[in-house]
N, C-alpha and C positions, 0 to 999 in steps of 0.2 A: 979847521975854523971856516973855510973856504965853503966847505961843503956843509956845515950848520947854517949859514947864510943861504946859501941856495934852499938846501930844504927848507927855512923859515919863508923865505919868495914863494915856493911851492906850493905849502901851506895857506899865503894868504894871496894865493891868486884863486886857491879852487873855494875859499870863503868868500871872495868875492863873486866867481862864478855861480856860488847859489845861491847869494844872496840878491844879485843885481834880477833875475827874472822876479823873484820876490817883490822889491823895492816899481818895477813895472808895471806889477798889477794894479789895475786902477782901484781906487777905493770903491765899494759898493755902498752908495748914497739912496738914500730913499725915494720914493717917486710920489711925485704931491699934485693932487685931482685937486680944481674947483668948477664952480659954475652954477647954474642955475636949478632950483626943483620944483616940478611941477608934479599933480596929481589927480587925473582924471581934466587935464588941459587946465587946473587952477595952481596957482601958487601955494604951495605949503604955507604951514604956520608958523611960527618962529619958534625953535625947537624940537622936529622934528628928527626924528634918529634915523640918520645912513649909515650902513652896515656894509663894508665891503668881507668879501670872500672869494678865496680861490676853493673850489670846490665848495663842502661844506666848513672848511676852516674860515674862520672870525681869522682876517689881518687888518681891519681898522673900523673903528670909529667913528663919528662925530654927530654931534646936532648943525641943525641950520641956523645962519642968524639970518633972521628975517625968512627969505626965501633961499641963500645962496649960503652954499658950503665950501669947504676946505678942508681936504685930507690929506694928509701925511702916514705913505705907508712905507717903513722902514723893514727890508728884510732881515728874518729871526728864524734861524736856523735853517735857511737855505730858502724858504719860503718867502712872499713868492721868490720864485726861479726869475729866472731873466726872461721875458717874453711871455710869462703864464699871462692865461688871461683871468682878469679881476672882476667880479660881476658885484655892483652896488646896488643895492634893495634900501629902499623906504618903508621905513615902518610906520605902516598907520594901524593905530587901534591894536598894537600887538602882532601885526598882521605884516610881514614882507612882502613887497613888491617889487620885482625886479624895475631897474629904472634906468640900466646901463652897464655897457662893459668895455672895458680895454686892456691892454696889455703892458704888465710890469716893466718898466725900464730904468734902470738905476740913474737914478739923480735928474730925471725928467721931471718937467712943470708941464699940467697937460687942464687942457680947459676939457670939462665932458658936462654937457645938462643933460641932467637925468630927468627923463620923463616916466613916472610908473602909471600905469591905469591898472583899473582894479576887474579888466576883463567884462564880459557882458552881463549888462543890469538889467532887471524886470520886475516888474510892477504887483502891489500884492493892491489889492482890491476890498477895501474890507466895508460891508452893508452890516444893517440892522432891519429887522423886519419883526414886527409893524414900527415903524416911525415911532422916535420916542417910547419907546419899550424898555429899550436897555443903553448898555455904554459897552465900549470896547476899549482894551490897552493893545498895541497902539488904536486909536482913535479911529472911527470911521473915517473912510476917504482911501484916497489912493499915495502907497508908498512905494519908493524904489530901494532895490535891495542888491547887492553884488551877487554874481551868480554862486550858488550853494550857500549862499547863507541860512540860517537855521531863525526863522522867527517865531517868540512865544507870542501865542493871543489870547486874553483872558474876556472872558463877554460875563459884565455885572448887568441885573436886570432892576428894574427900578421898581420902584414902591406899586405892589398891585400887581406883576407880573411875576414868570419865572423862566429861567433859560429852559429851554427845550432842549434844542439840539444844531449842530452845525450842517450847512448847504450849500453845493457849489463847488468849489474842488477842495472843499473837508468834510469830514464827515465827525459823526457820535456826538453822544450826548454830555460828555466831560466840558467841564466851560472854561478849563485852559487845554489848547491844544499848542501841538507845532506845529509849521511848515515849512519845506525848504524848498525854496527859491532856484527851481531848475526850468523854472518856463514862466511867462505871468500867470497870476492865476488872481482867482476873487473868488470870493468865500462872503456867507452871509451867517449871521448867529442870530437864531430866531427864538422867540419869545412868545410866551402864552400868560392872554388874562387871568388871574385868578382873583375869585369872590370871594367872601365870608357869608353863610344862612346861619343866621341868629335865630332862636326859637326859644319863646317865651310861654309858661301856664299860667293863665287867671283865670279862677284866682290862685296864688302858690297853694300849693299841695293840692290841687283837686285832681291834680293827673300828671300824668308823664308823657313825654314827647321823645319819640326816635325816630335817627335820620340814616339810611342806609343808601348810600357810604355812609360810614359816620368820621367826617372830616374836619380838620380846623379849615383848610379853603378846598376851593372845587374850582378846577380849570374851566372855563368859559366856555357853554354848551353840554356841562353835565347836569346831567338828569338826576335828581333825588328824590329817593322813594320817602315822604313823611309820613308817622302813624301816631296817633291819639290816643293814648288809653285811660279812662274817667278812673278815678282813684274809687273807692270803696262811698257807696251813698253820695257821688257824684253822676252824671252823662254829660257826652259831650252833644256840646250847640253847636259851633260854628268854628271857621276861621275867619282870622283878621288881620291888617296889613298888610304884606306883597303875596297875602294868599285868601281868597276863598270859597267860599262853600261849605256844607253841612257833611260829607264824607268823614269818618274819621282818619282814612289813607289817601291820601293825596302826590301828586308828582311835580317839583318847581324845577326849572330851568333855570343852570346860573348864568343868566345876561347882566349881572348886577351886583354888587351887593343888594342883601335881600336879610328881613329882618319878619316872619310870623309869630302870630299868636294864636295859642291852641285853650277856646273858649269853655267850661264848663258851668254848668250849675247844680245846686243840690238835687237831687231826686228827691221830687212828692209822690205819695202812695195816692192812686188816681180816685175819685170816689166812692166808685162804686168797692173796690178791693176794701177802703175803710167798713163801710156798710157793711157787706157781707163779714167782717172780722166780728164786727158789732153783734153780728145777728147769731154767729158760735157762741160768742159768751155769754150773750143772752141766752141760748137755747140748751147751750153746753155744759158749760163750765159754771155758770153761775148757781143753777139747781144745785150740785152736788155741793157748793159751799155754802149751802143752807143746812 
């Protein structure tokens, strides 16, 4: 009996021996960040999302109220470690920004303002040439853009013109381009007048009129070769409106819209060809219908 007592002591001295270092260990309590955010030296928005991580592991959460947050990071499956360090990013626009870091400690309250910048900005520069020609998305004038940003530019040309081509640090003639934002840069989208030459017969059907090019408009400074040709018992006289002269081929410069008319009249048989017609059938033709 003596000796089931002692072993039963035995028994729950060495339960208690392992469980007493157990019962020691401090509980591992979360560690809770707050403080202030700023971005590019402004105040966040209200709402904003901080994202901490040890390495690339997601260990917390949260939006900003107003400017200032509060996180609570609780370790999950050993993660973080005791003393890892914690690196929290600001996301703007999708986009993380590192904005601070410090190191894990169980059941610590720790103040950290995070400051993110969005690294070196520069300027895109965007013109129109000639004045009033066209439009641009974004808008002429000058923009700031985070370094490597990718911006789209589309150049619309106004009534009377047409996009050419890009000048400056872009190039071609497609009128949405990209650029990215690795140094300032300025860029121009330029534009070209273009006319309509209207050409008119009078009277209709005496003749026909060809324009080589033969275009609906002509950029500003093109030369067109115009020709006349009298229909059947018509000749041509003249031209008239923004052209003329008695040539039947002629050459107009489009500085304008520009609207000709190409003149004809009937052909008369001149007198003396009458006469002489007279004098065969008199002399000719009429004896033998005798």
């Amino acid at each position: 009996m003596k000796r089931k007592i002692t072993a039963l002591v035995i028994a729950m001295l060495m339960v208690a021996v392992a469980v007493v270092p157990v019962l020691a260990q401090p509980p591992v309590l979360p560690c809770t960040w707050y403080g202030r955010v700023t971005f590019d030296g402004n105040p966040v928005a209200n709402g904003t999302v901080i994202r901490a991580k040890v390495g690339t592991t997601v260990v917390g959460t949260t939006t900003t109220s107003g400017a200032d947050y509060s996180m609570l990071v609780p370790q999950e499956g050993g993660v973080p470690a005791e003393g890892a360090t914690v690196n929290f990013y600001v996301v703007i626009d999708s986009t993380e920004y590192l904005g601070g870091s410090d190191t894990w400690n169980s059941g610590a309250f720790k103040e950290l303002n995070l400051a993110a910048v969005s690294g070196p900005r520069y300027t895109l520069t965007i013109s129109v040439s000639p004045a009033g020609s066209g439009t641009t998305n974004p808008a002429a004038g000058t923009h700031t853009y985070a370094a490597g940003t990718v911006v789209t530019v589309t150049a619309t040309p106004n009534a009377g013109y047409r996009f050419a081509n890009w000048s400056g640090d872009a190039t071609g003639t497609s009128a949405t381009i990209t650029v990215t934002m690795d140094r300032n840069k300025s860029i121009t989208a330029n534009f070209i007048a273009v006319y309509t030459l209207t050409v008119t017969v009078n009277p209709p059907g005496s003749g026909t009129v060809t324009k080589s090019p033969n275009q609906a408009q002509y950029d500003a400074g093109t030369v067109v070769t115009v020709t006349a040709t009298p229909a059947s018992g018509y000749r041509f006289v003249n031209w008239s409106g923004d052209a003329t002269g008695t040539s039947r081929t002629i050459t107009v410069t489009m500085n304008a819209n520009k609207s000709i008319t190409a003149n004809f009249e009937e052909s008369v048989t001149p007198p003396a060809a009458r006469n002489f017609a007279w004098w065969l059938y008199e002399t000719l033709v009429a004896p033998l219908m005798e």
